[in-house]
C-alpha positions as CSV (number, residue, x, y, z in Angstrom):
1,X,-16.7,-25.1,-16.9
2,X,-13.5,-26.3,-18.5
3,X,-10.6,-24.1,-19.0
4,X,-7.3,-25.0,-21.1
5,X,-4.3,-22.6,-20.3
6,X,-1.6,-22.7,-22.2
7,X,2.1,-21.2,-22.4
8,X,5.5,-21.7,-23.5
9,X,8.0,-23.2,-21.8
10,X,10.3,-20.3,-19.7
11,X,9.2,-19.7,-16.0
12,X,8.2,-15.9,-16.9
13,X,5.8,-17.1,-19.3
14,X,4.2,-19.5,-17.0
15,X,4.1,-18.0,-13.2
16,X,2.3,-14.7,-14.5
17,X,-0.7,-17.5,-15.5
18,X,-0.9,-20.0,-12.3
19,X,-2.9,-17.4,-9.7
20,X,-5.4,-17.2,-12.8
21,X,-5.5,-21.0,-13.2
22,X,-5.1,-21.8,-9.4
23,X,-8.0,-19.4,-8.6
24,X,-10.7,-21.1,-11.8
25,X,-9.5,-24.8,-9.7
26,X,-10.2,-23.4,-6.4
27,X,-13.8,-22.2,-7.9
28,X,-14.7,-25.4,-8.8
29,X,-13.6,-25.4,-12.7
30,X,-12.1,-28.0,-14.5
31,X,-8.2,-26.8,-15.4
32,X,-5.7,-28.4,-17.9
33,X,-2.3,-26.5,-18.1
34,X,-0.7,-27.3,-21.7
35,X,2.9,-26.1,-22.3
36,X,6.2,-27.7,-23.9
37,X,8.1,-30.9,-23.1
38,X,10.4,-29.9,-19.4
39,X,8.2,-27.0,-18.1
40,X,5.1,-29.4,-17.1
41,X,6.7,-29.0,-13.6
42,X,5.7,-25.8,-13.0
43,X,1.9,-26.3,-13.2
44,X,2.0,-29.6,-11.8
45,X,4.0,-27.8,-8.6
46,X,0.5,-26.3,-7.3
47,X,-1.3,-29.3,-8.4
48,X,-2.8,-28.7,-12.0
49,X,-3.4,-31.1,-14.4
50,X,-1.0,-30.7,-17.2
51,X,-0.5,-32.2,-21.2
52,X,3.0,-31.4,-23.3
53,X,2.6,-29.9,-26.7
54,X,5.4,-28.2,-28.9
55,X,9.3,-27.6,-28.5
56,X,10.8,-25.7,-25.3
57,X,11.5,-21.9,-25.8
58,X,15.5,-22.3,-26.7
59,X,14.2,-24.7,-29.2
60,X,11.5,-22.0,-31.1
61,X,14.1,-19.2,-30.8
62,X,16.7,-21.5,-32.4
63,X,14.9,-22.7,-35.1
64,X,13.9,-18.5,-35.5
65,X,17.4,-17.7,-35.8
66,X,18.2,-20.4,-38.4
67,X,15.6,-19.5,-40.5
68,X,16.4,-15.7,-40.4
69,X,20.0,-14.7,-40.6
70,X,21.3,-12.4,-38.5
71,X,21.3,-9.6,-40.7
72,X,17.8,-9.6,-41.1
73,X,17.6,-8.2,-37.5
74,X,20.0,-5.9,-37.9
75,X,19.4,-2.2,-37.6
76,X,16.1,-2.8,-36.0
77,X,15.0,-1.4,-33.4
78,X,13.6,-2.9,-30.0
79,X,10.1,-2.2,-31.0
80,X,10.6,-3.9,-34.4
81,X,12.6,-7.2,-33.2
82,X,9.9,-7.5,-31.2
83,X,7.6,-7.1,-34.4
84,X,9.8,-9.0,-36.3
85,X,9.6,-12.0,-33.9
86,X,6.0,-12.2,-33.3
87,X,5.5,-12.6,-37.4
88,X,8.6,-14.7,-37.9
89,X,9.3,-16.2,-34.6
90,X,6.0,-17.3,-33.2
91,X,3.7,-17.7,-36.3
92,X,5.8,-18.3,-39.7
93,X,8.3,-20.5,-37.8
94,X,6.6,-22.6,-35.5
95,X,2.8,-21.0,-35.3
96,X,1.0,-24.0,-37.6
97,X,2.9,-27.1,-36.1
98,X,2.2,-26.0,-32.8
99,X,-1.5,-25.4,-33.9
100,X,-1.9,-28.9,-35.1
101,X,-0.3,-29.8,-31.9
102,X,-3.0,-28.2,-29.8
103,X,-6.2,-29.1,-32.2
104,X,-6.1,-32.8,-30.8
105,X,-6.1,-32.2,-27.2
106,X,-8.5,-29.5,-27.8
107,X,-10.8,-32.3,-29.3
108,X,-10.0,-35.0,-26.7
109,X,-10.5,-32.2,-23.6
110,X,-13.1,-30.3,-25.0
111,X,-12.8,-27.1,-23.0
112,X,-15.0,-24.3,-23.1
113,X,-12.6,-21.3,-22.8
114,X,-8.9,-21.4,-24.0
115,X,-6.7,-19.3,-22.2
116,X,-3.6,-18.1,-23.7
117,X,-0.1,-15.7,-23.5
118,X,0.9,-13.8,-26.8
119,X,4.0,-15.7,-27.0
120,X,1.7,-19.0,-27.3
121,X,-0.5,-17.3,-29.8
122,X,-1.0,-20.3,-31.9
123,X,-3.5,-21.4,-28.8
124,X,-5.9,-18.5,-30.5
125,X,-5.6,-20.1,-34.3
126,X,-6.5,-23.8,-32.3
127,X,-9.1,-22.2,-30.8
128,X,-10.5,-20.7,-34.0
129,X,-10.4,-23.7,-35.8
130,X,-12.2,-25.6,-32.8
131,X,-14.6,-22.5,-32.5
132,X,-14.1,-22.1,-28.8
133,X,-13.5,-18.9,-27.3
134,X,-10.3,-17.6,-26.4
135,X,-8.4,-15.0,-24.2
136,X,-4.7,-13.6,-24.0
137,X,-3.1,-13.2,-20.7
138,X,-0.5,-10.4,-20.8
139,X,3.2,-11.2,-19.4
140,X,5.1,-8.0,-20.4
141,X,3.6,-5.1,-21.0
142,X,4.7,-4.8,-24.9
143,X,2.9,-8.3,-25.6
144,X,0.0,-5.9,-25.7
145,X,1.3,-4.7,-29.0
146,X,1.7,-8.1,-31.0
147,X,-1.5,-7.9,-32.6
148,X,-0.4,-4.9,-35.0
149,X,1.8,-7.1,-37.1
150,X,0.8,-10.7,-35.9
151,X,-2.7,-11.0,-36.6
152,X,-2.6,-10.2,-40.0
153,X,-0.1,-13.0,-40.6
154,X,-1.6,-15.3,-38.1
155,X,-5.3,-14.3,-40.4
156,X,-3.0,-15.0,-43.4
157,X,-2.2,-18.5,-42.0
158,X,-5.2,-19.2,-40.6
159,X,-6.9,-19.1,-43.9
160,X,-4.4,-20.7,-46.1
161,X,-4.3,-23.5,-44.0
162,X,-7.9,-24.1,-42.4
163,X,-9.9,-21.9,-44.5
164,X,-11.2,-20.0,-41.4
165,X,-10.0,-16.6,-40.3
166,X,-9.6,-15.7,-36.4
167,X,-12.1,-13.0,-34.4
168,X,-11.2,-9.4,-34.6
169,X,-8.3,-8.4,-32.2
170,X,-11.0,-5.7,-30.9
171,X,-13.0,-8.4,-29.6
172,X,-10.3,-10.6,-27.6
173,X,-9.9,-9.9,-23.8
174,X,-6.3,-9.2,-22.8
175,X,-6.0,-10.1,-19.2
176,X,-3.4,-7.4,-18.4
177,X,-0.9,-7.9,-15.3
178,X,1.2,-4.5,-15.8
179,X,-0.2,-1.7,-14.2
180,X,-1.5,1.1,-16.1
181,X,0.9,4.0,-14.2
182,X,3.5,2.2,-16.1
183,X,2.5,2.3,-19.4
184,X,2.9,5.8,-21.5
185,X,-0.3,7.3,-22.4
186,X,1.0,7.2,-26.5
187,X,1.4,3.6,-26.4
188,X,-0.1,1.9,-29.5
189,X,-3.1,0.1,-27.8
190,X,-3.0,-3.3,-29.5
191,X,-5.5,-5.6,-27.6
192,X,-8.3,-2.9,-27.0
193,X,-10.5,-5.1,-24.5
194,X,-8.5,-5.2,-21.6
195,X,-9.5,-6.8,-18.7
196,X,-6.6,-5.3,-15.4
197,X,-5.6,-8.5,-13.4
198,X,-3.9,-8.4,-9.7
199,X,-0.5,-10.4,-10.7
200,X,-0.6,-12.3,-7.2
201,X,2.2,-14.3,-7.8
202,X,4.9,-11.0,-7.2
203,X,2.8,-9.4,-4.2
204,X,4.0,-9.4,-1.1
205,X,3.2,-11.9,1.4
206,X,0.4,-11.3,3.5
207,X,2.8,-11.1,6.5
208,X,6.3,-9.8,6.3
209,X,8.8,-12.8,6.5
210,X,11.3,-13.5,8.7
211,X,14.6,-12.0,7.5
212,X,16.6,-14.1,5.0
213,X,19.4,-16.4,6.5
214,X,21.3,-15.1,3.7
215,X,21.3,-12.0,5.0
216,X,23.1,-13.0,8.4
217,X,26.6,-11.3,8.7
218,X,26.4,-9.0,6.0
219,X,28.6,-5.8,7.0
220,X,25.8,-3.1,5.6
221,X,22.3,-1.5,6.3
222,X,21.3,-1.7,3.1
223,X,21.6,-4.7,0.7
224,X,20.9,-4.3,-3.0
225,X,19.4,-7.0,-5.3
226,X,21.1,-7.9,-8.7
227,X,19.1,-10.6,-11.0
228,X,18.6,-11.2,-14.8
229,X,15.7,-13.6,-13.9
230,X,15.4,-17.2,-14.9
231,X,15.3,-17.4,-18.8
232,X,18.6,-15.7,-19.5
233,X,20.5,-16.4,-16.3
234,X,23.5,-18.3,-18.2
235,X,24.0,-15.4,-20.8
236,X,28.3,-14.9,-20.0
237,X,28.9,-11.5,-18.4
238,X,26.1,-9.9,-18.0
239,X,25.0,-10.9,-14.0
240,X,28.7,-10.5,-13.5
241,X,28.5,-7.2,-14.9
242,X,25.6,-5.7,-12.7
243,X,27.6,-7.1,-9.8
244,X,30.9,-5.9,-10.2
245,X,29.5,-2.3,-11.0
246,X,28.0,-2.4,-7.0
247,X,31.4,-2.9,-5.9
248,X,32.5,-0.2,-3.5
249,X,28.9,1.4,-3.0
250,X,28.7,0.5,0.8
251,X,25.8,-1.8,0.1
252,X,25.3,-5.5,0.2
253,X,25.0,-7.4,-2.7
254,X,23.1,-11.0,-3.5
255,X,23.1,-11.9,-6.6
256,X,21.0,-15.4,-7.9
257,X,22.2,-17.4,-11.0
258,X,19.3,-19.6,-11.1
259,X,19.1,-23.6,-9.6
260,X,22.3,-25.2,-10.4
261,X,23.8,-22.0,-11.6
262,X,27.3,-21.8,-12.0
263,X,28.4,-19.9,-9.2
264,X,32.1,-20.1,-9.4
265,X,32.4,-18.1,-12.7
266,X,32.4,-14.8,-10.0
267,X,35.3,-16.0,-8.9
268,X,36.7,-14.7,-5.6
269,X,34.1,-11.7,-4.6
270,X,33.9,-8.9,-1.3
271,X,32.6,-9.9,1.8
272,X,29.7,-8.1,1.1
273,X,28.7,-10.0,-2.2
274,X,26.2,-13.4,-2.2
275,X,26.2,-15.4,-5.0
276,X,23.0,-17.7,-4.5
277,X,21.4,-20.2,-7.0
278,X,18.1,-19.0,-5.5
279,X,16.3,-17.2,-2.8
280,X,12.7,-16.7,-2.9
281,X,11.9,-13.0,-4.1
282,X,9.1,-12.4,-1.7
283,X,11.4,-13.1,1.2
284,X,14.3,-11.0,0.2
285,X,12.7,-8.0,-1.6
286,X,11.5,-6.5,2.0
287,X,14.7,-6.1,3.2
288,X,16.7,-4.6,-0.2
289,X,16.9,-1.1,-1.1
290,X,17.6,-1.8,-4.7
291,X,17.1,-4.1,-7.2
292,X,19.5,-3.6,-10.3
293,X,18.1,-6.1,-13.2
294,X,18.1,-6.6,-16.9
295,X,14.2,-5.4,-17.1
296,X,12.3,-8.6,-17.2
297,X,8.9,-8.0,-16.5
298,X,8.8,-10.4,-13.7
299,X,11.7,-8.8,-11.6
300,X,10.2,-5.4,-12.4
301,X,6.8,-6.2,-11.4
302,X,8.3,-7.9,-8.1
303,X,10.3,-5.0,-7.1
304,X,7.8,-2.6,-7.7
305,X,5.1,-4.6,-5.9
306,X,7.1,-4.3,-2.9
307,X,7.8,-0.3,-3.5
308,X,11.4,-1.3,-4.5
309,X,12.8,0.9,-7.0
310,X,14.8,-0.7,-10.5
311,X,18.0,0.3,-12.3
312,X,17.9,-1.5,-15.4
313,X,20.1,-2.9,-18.0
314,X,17.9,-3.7,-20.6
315,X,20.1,-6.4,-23.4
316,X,19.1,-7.9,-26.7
317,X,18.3,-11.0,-25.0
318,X,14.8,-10.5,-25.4
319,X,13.0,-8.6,-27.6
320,X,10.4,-7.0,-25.0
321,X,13.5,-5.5,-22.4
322,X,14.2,-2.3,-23.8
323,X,10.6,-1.4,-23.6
324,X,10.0,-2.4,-20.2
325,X,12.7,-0.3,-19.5
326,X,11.0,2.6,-21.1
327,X,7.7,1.5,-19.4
328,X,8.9,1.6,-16.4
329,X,11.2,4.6,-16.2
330,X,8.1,6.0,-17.4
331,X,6.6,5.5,-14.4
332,X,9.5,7.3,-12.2
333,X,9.8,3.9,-10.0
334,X,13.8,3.4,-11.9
335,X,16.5,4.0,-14.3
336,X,17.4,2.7,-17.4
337,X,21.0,1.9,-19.0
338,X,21.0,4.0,-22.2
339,X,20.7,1.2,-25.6
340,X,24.1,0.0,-26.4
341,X,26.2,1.4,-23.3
342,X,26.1,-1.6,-21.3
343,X,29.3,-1.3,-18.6
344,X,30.2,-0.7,-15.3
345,X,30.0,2.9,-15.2
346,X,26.8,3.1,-16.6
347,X,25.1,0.8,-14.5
348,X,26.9,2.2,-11.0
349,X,25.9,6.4,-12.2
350,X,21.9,4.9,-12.5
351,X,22.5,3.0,-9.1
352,X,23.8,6.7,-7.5
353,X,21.1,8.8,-9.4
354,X,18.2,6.3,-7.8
355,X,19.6,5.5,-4.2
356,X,20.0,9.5,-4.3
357,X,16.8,10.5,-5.2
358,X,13.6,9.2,-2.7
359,X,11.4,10.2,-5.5
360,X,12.1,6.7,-7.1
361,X,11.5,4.7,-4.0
362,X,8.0,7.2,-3.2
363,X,7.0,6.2,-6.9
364,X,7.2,2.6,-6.1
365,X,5.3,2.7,-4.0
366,X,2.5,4.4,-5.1
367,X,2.5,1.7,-8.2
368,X,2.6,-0.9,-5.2
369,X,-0.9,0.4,-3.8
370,X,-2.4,0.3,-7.5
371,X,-1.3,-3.5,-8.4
372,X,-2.5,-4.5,-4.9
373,X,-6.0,-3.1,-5.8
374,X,-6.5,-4.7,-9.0
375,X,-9.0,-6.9,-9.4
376,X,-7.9,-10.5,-7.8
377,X,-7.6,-13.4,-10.1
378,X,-10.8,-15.0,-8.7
379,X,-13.1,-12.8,-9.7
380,X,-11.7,-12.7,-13.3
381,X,-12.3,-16.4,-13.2
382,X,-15.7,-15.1,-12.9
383,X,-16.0,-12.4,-15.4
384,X,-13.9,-15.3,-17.8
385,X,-17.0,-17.8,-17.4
386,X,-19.4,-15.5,-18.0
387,X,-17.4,-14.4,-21.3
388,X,-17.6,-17.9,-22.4
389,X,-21.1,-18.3,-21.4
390,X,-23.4,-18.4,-25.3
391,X,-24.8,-14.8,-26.4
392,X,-22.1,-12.8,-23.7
393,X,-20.1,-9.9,-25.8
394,X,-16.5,-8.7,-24.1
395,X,-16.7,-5.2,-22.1
């Protein structure tokens, strides 16, 4: 069978996908990985077979901003920027050149199953208009709420410009990476087929790694682990923040700024603080207490997977962070900053309250055990081709 995945360009959009795309290769499928001009590496690094199609992810929420002004987003809350993106940002703005984009290499590479993410939703209109079958792979939990707002305007465009309309969200599987324990129980459902998926690429390693060189010397027992992942990495004062607020707390600190990050903006820091462009997560999250973080889903899900509890400090930088926040503190496995107090303070009283209490660190892992017992990306690869086999309904 032929499968087309499909993403936008940042690194959280596009890891959460590979063990799914890696796992239909290693069965035997044919795979083609299509995502925007200067994130082909990513795929091609475990050896898929990739196409470009589109503009890179700075370049969609530019051309978003443009069109809206920023008081159009004001007042709104997390929930409804999200909203407000996923009509605006990802179908009004850039959803039917990014469709016409797609329809040719759908034509050329005639797969049988599409394979998509919410934030490359246009992949769903292509695949409507090509009549193949499609599914949405989750990479934040509140992507599983787009379809409230999106697919009526994505229906809206759909027929306006190609006459046809797409299937009913009820009947689209949502291949879900965020474990159920962290979602509350009153959360608008969205996508209603969903299909769990073990997100493999934040497990731990089979076998516990050797300790991290950058941990050599380091004055403390424990070491804490501050990150606002790799999309927003360059947004001024905000790692800087989360760092400076650890000062003092008897812990070790590394801190990453992404590949060729600009380290020297810390300036001169404690013996006990790292500033790294990268270390590998799954090496260094075995040996840290902590990990304080601006709610990504990524370096949630990471921490979490290896029973790590999370202080947050959720920002406007993305729409989704305030939520994942909520998701997770749901969960008892962190603490979130409080909307708009942002500082020090508030960052270092969340670091106390969960290094204080075990109950965080005992919740952790408890979510750990649940995402390592989801089912494994191969045999969704299976249940997938059976979905795209003729006369087989979702379940």
């Amino acid at each position: 069978m032929r499968l087309l995945f499909t993403a936008t360009s940042p690194l959280s959009h596009i890891t959460p996908m590979l063990p799914l795309a890696v796992a239909a290769r290693d069965r035997g499928h044919e795979v083609l990985f299509v995502t925007a001009p200067g994130a082909e590496h990513f795929p091609q690094a475990v050896g898929l077979l990739t196409r470009t199609n589109g503009t890179t992810w700075p370049g969609m929420i530019r051309r978003y901003q443009e069109a809206f002004a920023g008081a159009a987003f004001a007042g709104l809350s997390p929930e409804k920027l999200l909203d407000h993106f996923g009509v605006n940002g990802v179908i009004r703005t850039t959803g039917a050149e990014l469709t016409e984009g797609l329809l040719p290499l759908i034509a050329e590479w005639k797969p049988d199953l599409v394979v998509t993410n919410p934030a490359a939703i246009h992949a769903v209109m292509a695949s409507a208009v090509a009549g193949v079958p499609a599914v949405v792979h989750s990479y934040s939990p509140p992507s599983a709420l787009l379809p409230r707002v999106v697919w009526p305007a994505m229906t809206e465009l759909l027929s306006s410009r190609w006459g046809v309309t797409p299937p009913p969200v009820d009947e689209i599987p949502y291949l879900d990476i965020w474990p159920a324990a962290l979602a509350p129980g009153d959360a608008d459902p969205g996508f209603t087929v969903k299909w769990p998926l073990r997100h493999d690429h934040v497990l731990p390693a089979a076998e516990r790694p050797p300790r991290p060189t950058v941990l050599d010397g380091l004055p403390y027992d424990r070491t804490v682990y501050a990150t606002i992942g790799t999309t927003y990495n360059t947004a001024p004062g905000v790692l800087e923040t989360l760092v400076e607020a650890l000062h003092g707390e008897g812990v070790n600190v590394i801190a990453t700024v992404g590949q060729g990050g600009d380290r020297e903006r810390f300036g001169t820091q404690p013996e006990y603080v790292r500033i790294e462009e990268f270390v590998p997560q799954r090496q260094l999250l075995p040996y840290v207490e902590v990990v304080v973080c601006h709610a990504g889903a990524a370096s949630v899900l990471g921490a979490v997977a290896h029973g790590v509890p999370v202080v947050m400090a959720p920002l406007p930088l993305a729409s989704d962070q305030y939520l994942i926040a909520e998701f997770a503190a749901s969960g008892g496995v962190g603490l979130a900053v409080g909307e708009g107090d942002f500082s020090q303070g508030a960052v270092r009283e969340a670091f106390r309250k969960v290094v204080g209490d075990p109950s965080f660190r005992t919740s952790a892992h408890r979510v750990a055990a649940l995402m390592a017992a989801m089912p494994a990306p191969g045999d969704v690869v299976d249940r997938l081709t059976a979905y795209a086999s003729p006369g087989t309904a979702p379940s």
